[in-house]
C-alpha positions in Angstrom: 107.0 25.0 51.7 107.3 28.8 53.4 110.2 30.6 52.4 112.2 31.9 55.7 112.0 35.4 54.3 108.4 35.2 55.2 109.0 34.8 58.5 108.0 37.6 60.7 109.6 38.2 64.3 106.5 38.6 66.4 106.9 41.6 68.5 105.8 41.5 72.3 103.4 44.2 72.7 103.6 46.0 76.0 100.3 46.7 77.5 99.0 50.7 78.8 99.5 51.5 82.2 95.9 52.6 83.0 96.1 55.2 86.3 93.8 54.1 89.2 95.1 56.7 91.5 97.4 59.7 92.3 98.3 61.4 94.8 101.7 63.4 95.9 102.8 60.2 98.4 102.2 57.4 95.8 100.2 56.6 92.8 98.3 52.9 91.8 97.8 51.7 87.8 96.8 48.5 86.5 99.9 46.8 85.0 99.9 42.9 83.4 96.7 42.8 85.4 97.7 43.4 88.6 97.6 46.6 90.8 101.4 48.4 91.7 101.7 51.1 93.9 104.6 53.9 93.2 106.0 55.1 96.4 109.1 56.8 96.7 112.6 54.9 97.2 113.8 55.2 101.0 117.4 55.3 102.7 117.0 53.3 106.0 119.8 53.8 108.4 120.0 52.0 111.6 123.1 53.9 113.5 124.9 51.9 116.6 127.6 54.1 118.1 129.6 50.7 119.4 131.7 52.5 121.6 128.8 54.5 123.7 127.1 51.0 123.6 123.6 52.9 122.1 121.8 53.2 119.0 119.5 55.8 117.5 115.9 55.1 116.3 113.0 57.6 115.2 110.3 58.5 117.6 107.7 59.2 115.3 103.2 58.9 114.9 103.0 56.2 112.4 98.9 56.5 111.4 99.4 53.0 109.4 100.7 51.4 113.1 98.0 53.2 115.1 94.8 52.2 112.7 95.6 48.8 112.8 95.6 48.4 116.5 92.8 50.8 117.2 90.9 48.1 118.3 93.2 47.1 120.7 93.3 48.1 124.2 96.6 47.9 125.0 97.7 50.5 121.9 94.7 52.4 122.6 97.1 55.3 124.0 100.1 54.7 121.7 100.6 57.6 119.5 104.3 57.1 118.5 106.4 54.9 117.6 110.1 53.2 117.1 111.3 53.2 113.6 114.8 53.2 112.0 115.8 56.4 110.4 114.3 57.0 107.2 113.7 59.6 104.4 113.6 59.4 100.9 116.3 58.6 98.5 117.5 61.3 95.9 118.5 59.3 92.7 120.8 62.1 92.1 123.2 60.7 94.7 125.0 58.2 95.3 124.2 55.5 98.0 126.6 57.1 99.9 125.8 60.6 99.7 122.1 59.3 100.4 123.7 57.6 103.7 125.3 60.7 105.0 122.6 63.5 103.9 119.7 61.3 105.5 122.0 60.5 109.1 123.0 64.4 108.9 119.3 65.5 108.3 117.7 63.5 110.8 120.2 63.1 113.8 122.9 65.5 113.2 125.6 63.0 113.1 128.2 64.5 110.5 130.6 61.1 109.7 133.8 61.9 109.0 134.9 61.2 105.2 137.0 58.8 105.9 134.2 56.4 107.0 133.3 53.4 104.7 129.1 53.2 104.4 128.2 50.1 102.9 124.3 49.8 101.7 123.6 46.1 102.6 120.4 46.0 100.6 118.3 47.5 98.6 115.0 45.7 98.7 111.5 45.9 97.6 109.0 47.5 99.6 106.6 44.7 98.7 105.9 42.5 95.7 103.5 45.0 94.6 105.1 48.1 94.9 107.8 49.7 93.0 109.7 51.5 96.0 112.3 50.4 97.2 114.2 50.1 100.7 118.3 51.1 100.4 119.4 49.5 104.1 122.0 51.0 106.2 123.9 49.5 109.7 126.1 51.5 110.6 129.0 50.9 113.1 130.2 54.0 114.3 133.3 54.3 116.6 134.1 57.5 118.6 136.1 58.7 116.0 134.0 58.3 113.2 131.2 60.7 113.8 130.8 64.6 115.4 128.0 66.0 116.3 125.9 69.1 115.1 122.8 70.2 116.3 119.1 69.6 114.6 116.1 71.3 115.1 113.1 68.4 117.1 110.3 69.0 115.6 107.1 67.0 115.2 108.4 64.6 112.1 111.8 64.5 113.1 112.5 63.2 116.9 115.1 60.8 117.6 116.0 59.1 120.7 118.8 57.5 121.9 118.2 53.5 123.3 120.8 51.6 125.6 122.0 48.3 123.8 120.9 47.1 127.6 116.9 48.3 126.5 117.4 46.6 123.1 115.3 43.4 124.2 112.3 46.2 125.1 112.1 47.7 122.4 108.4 46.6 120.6 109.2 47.3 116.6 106.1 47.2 114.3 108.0 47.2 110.8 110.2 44.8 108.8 113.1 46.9 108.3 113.7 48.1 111.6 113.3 44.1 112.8 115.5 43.1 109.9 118.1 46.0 111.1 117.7 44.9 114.7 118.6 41.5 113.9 121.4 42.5 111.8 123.1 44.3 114.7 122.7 41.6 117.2 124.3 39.1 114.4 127.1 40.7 113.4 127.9 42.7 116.7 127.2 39.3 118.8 124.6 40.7 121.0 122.7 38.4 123.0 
């Protein structure tokens, strides 16, 4: 019979990451025998001014969008896009801070401190990639908010759209769809 001293706890061994690819926007390595992408986390704001009855989406060339319908006649002459506001999230913030730098940096909307920002979800970008997606709606009265100006320039246009040009808008990506849906939902909009 074995003694228990004997016994050795069996260690699990974690495997190398072996690097496939790098570049400054992402990187890919071989992990457990699958490929995972690094990107970036991203804040994702979707901001509805209620009380102006509008909402604020980026106007921006998305080459991902435009090689995939390239084919198709209909997008042949599409060069931008409707997005939700994004940019990347600084870990050395919190969710908050994130929420207010981004809608500052990208629209000029200064929110006053009293506002409460609530990150509904911080979710995967895919099940294969490491970045993540910190989501934003945000209800903002004409109280909450002033206004400052920001410089338009190629990356960084933003339009207003009518809550009555909601059901026109074509969306391409998840997260703006998923925001969309979220406003409608909780805002009852038909």
């Amino acid at each position: 019979m074995e003694k228990f001293t004997k016994i050795k706890k069996s260690e699990t061994k974690r495997e190398e990451n072996e690097d496939l690819f790098n570049n400054d926007d992402m990187s890919i390595i071989k992990f457990d025998d699958k490929d995972i992408i690094i990107t970036k986390a991203q804040v994702v704001i979707l901001p509805y001014f209620k009380d102006d009855g509008f909402i604020l989406l980026k106007y921006e060339k998305c080459p991902a969008f435009k090689f995939k319908y390239k084919d198709k006649s209909e997008y042949n002459d599409i060069d931008y896009y409707l997005t939700s506001i994004k940019s990347e999230y600084n870990d050395d913030q919190t969710p908050t801070q994130n929420v207010r730098r981004v809608l500052h940096e990208k629209t000029g909307v200064v929110l006053n401190n009293l506002f409460p920002i609530e990150v509904d979800k911080v979710l995967f970008k895919d099940e294969n990639n490491v970045g993540q997606f910190h989501i934003c709606l945000l209800n903002i009265k004409y109280n909450d908010y002033k206004q400052s100006s920001v410089q338009a320039t190629e990356e960084n246009r933003v339009v207003k759209v009518d809550l009555g040009d909601i059901d026109s808008i074509k969306v391409f990506d998840l997260v703006t769809e998923y925001l969309l849906l979220k406003l409608r939902y909780e805002n009852d909009l038909k």
